[in-house]
MDTraj code that builds the backbone (N, CA, C; nanometers):
import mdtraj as md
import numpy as np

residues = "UNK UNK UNK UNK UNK UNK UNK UNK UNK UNK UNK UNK UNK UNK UNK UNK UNK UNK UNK UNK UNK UNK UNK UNK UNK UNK UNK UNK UNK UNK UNK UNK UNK UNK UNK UNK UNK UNK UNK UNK UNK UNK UNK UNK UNK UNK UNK UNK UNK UNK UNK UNK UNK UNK UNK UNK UNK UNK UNK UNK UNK UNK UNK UNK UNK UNK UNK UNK UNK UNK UNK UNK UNK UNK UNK UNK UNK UNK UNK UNK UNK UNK UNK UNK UNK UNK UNK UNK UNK UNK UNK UNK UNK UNK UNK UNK UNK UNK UNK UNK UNK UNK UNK UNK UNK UNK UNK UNK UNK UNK UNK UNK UNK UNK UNK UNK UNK UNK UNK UNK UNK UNK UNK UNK UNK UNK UNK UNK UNK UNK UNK UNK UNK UNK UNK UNK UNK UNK UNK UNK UNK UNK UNK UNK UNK UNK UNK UNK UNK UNK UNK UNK UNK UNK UNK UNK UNK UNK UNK UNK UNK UNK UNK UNK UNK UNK UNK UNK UNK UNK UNK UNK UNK UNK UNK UNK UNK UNK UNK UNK UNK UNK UNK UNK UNK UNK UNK UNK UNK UNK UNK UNK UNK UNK UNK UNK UNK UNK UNK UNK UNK UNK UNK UNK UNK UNK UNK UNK".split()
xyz = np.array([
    [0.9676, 4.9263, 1.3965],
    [0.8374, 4.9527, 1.4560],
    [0.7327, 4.9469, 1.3458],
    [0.6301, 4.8823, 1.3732],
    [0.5148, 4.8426, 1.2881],
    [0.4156, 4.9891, 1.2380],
    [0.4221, 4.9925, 1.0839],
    [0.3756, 5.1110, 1.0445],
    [0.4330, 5.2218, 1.0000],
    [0.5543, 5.2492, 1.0852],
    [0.7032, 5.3583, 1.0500],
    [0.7271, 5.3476, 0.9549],
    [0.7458, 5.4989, 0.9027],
    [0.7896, 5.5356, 0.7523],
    [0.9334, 5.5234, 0.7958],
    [1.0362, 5.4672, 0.7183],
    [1.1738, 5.5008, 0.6833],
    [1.2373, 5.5230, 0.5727],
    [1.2698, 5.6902, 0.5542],
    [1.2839, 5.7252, 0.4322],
    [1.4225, 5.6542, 0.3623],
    [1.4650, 5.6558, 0.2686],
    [1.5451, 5.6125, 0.1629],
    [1.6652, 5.6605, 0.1651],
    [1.7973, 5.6433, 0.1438],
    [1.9138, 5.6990, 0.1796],
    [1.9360, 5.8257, 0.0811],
    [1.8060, 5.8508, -0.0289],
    [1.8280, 5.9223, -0.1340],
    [1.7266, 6.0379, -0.0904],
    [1.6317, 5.9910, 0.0163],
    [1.5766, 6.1185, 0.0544],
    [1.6240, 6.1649, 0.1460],
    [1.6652, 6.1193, 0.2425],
    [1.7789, 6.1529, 0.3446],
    [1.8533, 6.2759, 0.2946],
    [1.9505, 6.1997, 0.1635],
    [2.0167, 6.3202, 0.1280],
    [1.9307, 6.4471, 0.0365],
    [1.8592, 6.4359, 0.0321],
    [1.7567, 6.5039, -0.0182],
    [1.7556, 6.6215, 0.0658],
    [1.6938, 6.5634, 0.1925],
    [1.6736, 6.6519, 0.2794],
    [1.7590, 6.7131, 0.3848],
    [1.8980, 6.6776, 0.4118],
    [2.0248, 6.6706, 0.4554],
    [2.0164, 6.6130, 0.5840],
    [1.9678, 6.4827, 0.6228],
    [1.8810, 6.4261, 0.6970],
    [2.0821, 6.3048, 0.7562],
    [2.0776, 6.2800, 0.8646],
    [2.2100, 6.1844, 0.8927],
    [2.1952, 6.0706, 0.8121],
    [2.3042, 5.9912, 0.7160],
    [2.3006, 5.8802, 0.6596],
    [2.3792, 5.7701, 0.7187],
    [2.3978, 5.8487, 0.8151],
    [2.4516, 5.7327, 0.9529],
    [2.6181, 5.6581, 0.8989],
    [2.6428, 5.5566, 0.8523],
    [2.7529, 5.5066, 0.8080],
    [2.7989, 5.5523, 0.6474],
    [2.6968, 5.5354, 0.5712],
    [2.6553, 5.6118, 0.4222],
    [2.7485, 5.7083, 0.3607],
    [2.7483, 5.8227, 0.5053],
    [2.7686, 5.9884, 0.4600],
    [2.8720, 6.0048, 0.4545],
    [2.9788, 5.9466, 0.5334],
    [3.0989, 5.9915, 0.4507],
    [3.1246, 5.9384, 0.3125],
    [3.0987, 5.8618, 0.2817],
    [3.1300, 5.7906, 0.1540],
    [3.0595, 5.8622, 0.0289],
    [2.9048, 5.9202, 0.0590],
    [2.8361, 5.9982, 0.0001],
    [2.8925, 6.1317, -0.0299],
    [2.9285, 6.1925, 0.0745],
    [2.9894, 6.3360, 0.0697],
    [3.1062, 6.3242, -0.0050],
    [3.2110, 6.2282, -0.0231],
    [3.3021, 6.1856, -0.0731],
    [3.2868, 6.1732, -0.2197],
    [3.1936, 6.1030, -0.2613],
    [3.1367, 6.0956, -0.3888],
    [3.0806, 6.2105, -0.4795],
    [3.0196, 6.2870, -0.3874],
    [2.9486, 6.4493, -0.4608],
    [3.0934, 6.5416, -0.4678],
    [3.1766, 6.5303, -0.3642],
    [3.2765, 6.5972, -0.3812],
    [3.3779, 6.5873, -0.5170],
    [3.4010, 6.4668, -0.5256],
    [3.4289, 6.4200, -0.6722],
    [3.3682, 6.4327, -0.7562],
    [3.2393, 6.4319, -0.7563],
    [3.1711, 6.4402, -0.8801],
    [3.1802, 6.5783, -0.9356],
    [3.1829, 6.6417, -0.8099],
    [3.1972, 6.8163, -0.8472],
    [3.3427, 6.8470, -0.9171],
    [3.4371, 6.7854, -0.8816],
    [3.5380, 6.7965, -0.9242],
    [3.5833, 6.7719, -1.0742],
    [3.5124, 6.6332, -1.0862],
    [3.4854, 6.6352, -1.2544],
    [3.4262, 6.7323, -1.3345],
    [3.3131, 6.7465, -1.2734],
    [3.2210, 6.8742, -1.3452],
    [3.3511, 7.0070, -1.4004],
    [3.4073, 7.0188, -1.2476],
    [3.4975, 7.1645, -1.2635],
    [3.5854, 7.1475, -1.3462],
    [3.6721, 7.0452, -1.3753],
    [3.7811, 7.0265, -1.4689],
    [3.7058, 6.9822, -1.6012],
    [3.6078, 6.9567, -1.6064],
    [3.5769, 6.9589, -1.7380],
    [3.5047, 7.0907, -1.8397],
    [3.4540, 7.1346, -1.7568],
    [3.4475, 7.2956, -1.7879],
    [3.5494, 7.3817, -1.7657],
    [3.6747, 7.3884, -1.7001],
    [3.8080, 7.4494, -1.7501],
    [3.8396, 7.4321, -1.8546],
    [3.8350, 7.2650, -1.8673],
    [3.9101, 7.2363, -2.0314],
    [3.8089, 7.2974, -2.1738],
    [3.6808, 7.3155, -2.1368],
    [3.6048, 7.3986, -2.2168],
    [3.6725, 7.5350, -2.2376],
    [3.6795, 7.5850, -2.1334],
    [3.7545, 7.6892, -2.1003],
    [3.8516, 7.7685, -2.1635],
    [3.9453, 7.6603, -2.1280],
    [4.0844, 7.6417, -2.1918],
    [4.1484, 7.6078, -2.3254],
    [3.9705, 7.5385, -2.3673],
    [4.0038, 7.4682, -2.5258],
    [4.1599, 7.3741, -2.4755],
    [4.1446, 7.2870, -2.3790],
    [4.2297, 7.1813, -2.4191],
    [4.2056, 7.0316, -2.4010],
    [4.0902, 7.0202, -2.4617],
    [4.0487, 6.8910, -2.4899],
    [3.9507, 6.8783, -2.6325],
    [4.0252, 6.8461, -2.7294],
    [3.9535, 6.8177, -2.8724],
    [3.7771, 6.7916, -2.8533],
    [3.7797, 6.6584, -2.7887],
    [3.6984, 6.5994, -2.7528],
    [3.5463, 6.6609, -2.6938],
    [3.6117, 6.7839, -2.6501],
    [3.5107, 6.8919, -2.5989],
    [3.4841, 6.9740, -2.7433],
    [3.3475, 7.0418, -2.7037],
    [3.3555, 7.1638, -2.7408],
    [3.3890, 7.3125, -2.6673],
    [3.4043, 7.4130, -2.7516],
    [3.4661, 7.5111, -2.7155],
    [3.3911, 7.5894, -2.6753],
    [3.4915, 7.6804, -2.6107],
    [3.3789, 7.8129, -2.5954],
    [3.3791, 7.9096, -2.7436],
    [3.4457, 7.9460, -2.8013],
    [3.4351, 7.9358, -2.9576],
    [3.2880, 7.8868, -3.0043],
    [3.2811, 7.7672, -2.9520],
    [3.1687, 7.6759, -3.0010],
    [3.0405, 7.6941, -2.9248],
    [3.0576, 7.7326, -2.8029],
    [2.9457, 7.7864, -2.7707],
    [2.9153, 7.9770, -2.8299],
    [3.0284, 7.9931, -2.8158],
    [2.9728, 8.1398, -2.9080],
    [2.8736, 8.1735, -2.9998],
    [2.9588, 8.1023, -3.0560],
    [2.8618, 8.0477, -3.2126],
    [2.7546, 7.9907, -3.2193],
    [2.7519, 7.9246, -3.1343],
    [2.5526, 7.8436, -3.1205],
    [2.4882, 7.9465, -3.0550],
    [2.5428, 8.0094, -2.9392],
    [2.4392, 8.1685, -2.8960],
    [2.4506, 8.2544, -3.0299],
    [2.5743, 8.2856, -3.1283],
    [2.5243, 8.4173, -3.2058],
    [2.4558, 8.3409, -3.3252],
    [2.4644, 8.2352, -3.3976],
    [2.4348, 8.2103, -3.5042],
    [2.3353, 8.0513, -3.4660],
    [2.3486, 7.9412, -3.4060],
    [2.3058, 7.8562, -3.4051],
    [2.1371, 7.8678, -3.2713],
    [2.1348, 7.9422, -3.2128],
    [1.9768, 7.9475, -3.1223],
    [1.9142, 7.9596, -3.2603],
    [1.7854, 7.9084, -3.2363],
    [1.6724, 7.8800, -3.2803],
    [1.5467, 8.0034, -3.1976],
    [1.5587, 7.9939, -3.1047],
    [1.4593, 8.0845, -3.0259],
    [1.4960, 8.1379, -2.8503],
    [1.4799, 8.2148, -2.8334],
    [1.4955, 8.2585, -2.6644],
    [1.5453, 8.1881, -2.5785],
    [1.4706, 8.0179, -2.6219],
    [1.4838, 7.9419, -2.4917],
    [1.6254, 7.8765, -2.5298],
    [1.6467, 7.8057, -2.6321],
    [1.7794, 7.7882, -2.6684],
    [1.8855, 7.8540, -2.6009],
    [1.8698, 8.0176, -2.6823],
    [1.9661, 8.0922, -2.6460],
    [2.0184, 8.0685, -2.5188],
    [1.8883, 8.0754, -2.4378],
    [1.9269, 8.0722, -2.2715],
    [2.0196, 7.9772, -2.1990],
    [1.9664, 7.8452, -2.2982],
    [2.0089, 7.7754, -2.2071],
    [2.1932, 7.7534, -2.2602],
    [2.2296, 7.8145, -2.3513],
    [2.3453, 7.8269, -2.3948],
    [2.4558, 7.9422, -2.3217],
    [2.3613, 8.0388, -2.3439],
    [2.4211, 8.1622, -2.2311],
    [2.4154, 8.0994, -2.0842],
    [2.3056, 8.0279, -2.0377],
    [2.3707, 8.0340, -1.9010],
    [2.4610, 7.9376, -1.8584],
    [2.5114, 7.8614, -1.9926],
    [2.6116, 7.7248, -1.9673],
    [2.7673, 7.7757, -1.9432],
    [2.7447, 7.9022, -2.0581],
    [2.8995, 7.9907, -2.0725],
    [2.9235, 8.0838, -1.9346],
    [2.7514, 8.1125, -1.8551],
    [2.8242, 8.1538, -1.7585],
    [2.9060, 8.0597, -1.6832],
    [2.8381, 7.9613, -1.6440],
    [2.8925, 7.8153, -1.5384],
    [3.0267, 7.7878, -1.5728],
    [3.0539, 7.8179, -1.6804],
    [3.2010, 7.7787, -1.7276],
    [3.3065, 7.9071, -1.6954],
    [3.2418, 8.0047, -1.6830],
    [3.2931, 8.1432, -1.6688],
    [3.3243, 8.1408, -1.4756],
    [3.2193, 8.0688, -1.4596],
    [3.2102, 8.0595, -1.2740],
    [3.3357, 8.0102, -1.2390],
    [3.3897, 7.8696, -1.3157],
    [3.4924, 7.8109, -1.2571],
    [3.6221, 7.8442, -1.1889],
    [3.6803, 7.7630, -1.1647],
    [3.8057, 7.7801, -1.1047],
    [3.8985, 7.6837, -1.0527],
    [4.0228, 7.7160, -1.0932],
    [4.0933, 7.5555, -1.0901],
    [4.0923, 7.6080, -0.9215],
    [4.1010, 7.6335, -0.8353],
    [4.0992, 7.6794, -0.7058],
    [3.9677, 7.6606, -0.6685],
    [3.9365, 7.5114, -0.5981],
    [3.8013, 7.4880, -0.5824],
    [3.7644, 7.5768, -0.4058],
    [3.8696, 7.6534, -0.3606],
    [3.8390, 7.7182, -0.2528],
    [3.7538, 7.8542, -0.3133],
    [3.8511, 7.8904, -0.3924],
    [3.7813, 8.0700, -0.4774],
    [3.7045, 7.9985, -0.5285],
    [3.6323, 7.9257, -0.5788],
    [3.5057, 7.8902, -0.6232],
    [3.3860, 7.8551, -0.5343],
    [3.4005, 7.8359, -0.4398],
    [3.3023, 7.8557, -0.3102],
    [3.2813, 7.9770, -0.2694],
    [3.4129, 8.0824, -0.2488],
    [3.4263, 8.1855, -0.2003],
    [3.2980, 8.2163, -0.2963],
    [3.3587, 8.2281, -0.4002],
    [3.2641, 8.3294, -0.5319],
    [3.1190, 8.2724, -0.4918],
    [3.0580, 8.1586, -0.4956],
    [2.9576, 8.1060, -0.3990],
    [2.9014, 8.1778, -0.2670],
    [2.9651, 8.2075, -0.2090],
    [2.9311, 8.2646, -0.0849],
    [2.9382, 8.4046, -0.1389],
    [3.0136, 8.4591, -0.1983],
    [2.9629, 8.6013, -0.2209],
    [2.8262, 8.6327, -0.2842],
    [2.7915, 8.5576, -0.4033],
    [2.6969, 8.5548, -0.4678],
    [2.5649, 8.5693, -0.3011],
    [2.5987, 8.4339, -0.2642],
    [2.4692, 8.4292, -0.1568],
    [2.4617, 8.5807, -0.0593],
    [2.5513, 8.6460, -0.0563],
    [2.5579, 8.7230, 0.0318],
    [2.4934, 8.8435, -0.0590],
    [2.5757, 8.8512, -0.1532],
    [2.4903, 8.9509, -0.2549],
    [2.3225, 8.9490, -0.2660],
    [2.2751, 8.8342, -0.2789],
    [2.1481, 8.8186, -0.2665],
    [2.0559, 8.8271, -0.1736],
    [2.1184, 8.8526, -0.0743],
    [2.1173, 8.8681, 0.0729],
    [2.1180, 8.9690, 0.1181],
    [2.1774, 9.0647, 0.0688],
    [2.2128, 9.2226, 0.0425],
    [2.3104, 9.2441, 0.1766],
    [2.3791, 9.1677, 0.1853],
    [2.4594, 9.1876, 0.2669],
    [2.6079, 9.1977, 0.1794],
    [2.5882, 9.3392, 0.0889],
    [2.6792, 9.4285, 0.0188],
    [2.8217, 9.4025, 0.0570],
    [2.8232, 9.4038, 0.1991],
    [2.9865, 9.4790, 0.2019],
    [3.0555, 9.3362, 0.2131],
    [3.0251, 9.2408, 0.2834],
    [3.0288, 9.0982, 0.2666],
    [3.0818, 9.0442, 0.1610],
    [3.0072, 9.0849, 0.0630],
    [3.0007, 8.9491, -0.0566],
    [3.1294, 9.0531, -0.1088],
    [3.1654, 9.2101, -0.0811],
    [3.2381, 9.2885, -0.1282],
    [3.4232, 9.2496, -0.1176],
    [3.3936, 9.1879, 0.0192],
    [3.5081, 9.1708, 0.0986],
    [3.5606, 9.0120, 0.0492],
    [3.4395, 8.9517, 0.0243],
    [3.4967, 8.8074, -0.0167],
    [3.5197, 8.8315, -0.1391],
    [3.5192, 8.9053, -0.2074],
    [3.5348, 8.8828, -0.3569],
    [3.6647, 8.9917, -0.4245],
    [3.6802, 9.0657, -0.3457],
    [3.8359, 9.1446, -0.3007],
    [3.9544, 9.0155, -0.3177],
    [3.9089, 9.0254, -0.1509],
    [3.9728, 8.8727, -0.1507],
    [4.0410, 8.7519, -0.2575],
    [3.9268, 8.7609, -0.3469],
    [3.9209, 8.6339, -0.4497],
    [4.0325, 8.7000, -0.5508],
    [3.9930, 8.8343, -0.6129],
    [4.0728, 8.8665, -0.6835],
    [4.2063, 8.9219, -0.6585],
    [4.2382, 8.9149, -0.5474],
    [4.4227, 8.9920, -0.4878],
    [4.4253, 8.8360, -0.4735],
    [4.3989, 8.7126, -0.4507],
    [4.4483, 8.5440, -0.4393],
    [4.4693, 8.5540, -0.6380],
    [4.3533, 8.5722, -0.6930],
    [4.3922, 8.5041, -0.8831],
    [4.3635, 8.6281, -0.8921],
    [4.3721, 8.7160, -0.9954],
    [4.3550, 8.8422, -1.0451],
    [4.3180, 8.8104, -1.1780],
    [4.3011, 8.6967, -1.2202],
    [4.2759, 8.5864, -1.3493],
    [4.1404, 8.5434, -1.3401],
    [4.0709, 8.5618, -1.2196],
    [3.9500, 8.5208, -1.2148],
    [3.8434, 8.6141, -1.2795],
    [3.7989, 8.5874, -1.3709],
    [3.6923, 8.6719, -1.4486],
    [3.5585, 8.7210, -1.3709],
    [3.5359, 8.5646, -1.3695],
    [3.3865, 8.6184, -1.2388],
    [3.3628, 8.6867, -1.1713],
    [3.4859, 8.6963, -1.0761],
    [3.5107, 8.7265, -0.9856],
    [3.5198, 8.8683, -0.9478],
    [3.5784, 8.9098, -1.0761],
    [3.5797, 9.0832, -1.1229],
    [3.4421, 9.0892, -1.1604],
    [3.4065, 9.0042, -1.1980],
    [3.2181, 9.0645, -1.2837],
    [3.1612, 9.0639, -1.1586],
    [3.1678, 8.9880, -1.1040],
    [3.0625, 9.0063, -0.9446],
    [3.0800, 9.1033, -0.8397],
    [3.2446, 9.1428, -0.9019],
    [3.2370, 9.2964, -0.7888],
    [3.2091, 9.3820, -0.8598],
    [3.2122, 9.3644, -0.9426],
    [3.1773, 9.5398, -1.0294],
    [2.9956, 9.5436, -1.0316],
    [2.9197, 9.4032, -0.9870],
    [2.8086, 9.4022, -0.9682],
    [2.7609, 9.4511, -0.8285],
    [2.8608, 9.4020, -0.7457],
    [2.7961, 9.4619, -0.6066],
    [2.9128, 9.6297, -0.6063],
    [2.9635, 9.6644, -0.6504],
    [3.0127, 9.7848, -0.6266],
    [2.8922, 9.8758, -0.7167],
    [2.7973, 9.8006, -0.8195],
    [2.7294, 9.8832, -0.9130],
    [2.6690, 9.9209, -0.7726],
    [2.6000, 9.7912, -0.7222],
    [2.4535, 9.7729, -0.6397],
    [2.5035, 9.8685, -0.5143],
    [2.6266, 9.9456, -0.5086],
    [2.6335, 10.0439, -0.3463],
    [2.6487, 10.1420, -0.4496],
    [2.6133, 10.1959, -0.5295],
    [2.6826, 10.3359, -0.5952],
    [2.7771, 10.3299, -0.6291],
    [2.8614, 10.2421, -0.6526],
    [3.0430, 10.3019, -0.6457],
    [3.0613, 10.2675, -0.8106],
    [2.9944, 10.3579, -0.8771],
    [2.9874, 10.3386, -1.0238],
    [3.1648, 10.3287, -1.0738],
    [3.2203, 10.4658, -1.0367],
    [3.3361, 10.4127, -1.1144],
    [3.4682, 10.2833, -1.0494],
    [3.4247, 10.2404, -0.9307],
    [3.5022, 10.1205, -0.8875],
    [3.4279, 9.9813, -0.9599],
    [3.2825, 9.9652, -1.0107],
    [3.2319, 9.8840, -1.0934],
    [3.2545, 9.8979, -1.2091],
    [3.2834, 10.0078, -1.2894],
    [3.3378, 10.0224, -1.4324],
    [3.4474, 9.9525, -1.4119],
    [3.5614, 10.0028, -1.3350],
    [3.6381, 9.9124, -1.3544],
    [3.6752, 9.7484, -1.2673],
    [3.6033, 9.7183, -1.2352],
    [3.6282, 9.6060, -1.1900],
    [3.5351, 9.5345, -1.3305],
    [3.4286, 9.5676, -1.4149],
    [3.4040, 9.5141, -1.5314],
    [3.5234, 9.5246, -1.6664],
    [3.6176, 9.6402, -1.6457],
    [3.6981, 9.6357, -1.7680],
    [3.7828, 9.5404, -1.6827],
    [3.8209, 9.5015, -1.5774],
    [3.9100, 9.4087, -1.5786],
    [3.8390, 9.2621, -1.5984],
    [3.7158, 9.2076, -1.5800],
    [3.6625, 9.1250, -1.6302],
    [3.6799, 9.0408, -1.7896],
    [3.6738, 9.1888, -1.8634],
    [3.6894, 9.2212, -2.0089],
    [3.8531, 9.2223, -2.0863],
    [3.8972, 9.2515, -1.9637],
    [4.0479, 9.1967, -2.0191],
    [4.1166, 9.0718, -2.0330],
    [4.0149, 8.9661, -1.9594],
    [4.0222, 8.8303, -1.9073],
    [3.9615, 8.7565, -2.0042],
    [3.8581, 8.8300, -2.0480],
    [3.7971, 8.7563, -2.1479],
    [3.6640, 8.8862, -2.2317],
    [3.7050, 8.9184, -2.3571],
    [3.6648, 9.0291, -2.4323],
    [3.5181, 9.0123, -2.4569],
    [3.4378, 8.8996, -2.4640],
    [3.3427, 8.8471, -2.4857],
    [3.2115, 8.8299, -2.3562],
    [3.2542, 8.8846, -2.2294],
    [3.1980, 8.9309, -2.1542],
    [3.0522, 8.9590, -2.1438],
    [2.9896, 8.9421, -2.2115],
    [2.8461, 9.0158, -2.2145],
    [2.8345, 9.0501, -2.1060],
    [2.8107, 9.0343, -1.9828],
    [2.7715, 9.0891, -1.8763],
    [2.8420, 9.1689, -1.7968],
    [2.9890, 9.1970, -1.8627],
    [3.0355, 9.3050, -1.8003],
    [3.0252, 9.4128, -1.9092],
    [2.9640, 9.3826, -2.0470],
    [2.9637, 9.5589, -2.1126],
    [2.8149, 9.5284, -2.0926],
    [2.7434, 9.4500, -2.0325],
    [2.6008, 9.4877, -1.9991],
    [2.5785, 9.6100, -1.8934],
    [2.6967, 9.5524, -1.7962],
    [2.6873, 9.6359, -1.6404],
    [2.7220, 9.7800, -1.7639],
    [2.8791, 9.7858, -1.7612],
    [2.8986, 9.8890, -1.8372],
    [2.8496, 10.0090, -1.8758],
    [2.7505, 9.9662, -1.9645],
    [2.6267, 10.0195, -2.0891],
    [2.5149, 10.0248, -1.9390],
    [2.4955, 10.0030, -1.8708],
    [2.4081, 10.0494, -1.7336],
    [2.4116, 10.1657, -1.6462],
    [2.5538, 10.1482, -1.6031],
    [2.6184, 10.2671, -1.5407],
    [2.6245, 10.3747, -1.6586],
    [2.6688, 10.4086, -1.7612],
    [2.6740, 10.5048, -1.8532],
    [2.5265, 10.5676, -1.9137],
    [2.4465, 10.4426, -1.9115],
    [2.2990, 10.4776, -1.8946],
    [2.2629, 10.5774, -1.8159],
    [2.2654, 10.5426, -1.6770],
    [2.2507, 10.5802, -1.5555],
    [2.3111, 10.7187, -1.5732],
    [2.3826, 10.7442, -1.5947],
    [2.5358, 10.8543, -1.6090],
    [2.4510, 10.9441, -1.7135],
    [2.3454, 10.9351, -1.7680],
    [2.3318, 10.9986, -1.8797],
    [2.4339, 10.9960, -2.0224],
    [2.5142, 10.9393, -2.0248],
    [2.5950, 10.9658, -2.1198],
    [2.5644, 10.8155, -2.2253],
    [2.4466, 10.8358, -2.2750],
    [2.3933, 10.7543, -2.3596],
    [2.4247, 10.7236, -2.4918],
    [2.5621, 10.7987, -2.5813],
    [2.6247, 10.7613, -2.6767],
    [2.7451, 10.6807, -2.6459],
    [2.8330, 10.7070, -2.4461],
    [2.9111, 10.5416, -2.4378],
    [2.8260, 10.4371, -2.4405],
    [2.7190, 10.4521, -2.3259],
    [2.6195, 10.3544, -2.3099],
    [2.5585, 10.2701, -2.4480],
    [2.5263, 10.3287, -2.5170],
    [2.5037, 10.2889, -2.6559],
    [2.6012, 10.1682, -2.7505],
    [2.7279, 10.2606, -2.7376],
    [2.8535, 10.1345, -2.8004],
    [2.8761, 10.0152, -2.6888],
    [2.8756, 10.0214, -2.5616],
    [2.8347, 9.9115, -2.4373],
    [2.7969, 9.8262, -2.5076],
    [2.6453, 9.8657, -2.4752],
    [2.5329, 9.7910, -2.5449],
    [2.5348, 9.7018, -2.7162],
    [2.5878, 9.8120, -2.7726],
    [2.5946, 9.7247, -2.9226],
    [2.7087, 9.6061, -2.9126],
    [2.8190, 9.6674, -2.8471],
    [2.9127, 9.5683, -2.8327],
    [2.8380, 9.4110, -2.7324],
    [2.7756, 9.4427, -2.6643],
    [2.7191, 9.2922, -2.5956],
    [2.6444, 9.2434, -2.6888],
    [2.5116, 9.3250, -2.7501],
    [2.4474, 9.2632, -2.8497],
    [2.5098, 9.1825, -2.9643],
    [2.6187, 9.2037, -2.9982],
    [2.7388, 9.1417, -3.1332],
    [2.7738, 9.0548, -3.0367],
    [2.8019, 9.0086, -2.9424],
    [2.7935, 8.8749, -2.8622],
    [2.6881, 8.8255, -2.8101],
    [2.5941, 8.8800, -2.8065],
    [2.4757, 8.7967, -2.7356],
    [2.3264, 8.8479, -2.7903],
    [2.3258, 8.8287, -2.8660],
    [2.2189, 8.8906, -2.9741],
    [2.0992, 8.8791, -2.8989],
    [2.0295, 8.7583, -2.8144],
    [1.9603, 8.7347, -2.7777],
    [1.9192, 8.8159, -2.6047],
    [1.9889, 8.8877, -2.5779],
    [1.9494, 8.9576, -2.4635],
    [1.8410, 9.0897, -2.4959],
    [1.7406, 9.0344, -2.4452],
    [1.6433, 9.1198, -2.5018],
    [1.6299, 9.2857, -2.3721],
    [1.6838, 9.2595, -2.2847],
    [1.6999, 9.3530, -2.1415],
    [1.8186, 9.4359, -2.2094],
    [1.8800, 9.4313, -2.2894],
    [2.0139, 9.5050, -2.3039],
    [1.9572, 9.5703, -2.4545],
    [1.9105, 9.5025, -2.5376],
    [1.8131, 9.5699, -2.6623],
    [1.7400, 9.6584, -2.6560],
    [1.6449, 9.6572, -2.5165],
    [1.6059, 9.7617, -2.4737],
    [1.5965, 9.8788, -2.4442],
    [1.7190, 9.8555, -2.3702],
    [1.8346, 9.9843, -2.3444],
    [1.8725, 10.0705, -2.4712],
    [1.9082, 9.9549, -2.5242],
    [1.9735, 10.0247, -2.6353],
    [1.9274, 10.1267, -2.7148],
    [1.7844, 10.0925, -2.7264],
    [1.6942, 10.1484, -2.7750],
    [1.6584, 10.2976, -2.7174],
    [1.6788, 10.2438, -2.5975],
    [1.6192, 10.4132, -2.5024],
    [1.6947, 10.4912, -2.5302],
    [1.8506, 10.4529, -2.5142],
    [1.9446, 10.5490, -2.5246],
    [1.9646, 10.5972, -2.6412],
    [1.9027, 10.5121, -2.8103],
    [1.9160, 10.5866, -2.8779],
    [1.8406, 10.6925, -2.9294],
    [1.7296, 10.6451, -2.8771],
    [1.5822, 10.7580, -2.8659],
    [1.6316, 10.8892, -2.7948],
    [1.7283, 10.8444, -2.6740],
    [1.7415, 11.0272, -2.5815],
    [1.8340, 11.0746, -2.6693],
    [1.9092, 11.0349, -2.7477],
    [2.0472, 11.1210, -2.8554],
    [1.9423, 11.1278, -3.0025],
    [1.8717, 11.1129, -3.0218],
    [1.7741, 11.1502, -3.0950],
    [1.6999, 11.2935, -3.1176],
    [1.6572, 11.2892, -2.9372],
    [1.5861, 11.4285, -2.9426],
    [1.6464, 11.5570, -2.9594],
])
top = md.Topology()
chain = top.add_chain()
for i, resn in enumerate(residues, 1):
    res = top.add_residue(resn, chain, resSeq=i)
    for name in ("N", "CA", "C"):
        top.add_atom(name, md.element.get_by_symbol(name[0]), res)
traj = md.Trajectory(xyz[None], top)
């Protein structure tokens, strides 16, 4: 028809618009592509590909190699993405959908899927960090302590589970655990300026 816009098979998918014959082949393609993504950040992971760098190697560029804030960031939030994974590309949606639900504040939800996740792998790191986040976010301080030390047993380097940690103990008043929390994330993640903070308060109240 003379004049009709017809958008592009790239805005289509843009907009999640039918690609008519296209879409399976498309959906097929992102699905794979995701799949690469995921196995190549395991093997980060895993340290079993030379060829990669490590998480070792990202350590080290967050504690010693950032240059400034923005660096840092974008280094920390790569180690989370790698932390997200999962050779179980089902628990990796799950953890997906909990997140959304969390944000959503639909608490008991994202609570139940992420239960779930960890009685399937009990190996999943995230997975423990994200419940001990929504168990922080209902009160259930000491079922989030420990669903962060099991995070921390998975992987010691955690920042964001001795962030939660050093929060709840905050919270708790007991601002000399809260304190070692805190220093311990800072010796991994120097650059969190929200957890420096803290640190600070709590050493100001054992002060007075």
């Amino acid at each position: 028809e003379r004049g009709r816009y017809i958008p592009s098979a790239e805005m289509k998918f843009m907009y999640a618009e039918d690609l008519g014959e296209h879409e399976t082949t498309l959906i097929a393609t992102v699905r794979n592509l995701k799949k690469i993504l995921t196995d190549c950040l395991l093997e980060i992971r895993g340290g079993d590909n030379n060829d990669l760098f490590s998480m070792d190697d990202l350590f080290c560029q967050l504690q010693l190699g950032a240059e400034n804030l923005e660096d840092a960031t974008v280094v920390q939030d790569f180690i989370k993405e790698v932390w997200k994974e999962s050779s179980n590309y089902d628990s990796r949606d799950q953890l997906d959908d909990s997140i959304a639900d969390l944000l959503a504040g639909k608490h008991e939800s994202a609570l139940d899927t992420l239960s779930d996740i960890v009685a399937f792998d009990p190996l999943y790191g995230e997975a423990w960090n994200k419940k001990a986040t929504v168990h922080y976010m209902m009160g259930e301080v000491d079922d989030s302590i420990r669903a962060a030390e099991e995070a921390l047993k998975i992987d010691n380097r955690n920042f964001q589970a001795l962030a939660g940690i050093g929060l709840i103990e905050m919270d708790l008043s007991q601002y000399g655990k809260a304190e070692s929390a805190f220093r311990k994330c800072l010796a991994i993640n120097p650059w969190s300026v929200t957890v420096a903070s803290r640190l600070s308060v709590c050493m100001s109240k054992q002060n007075r």
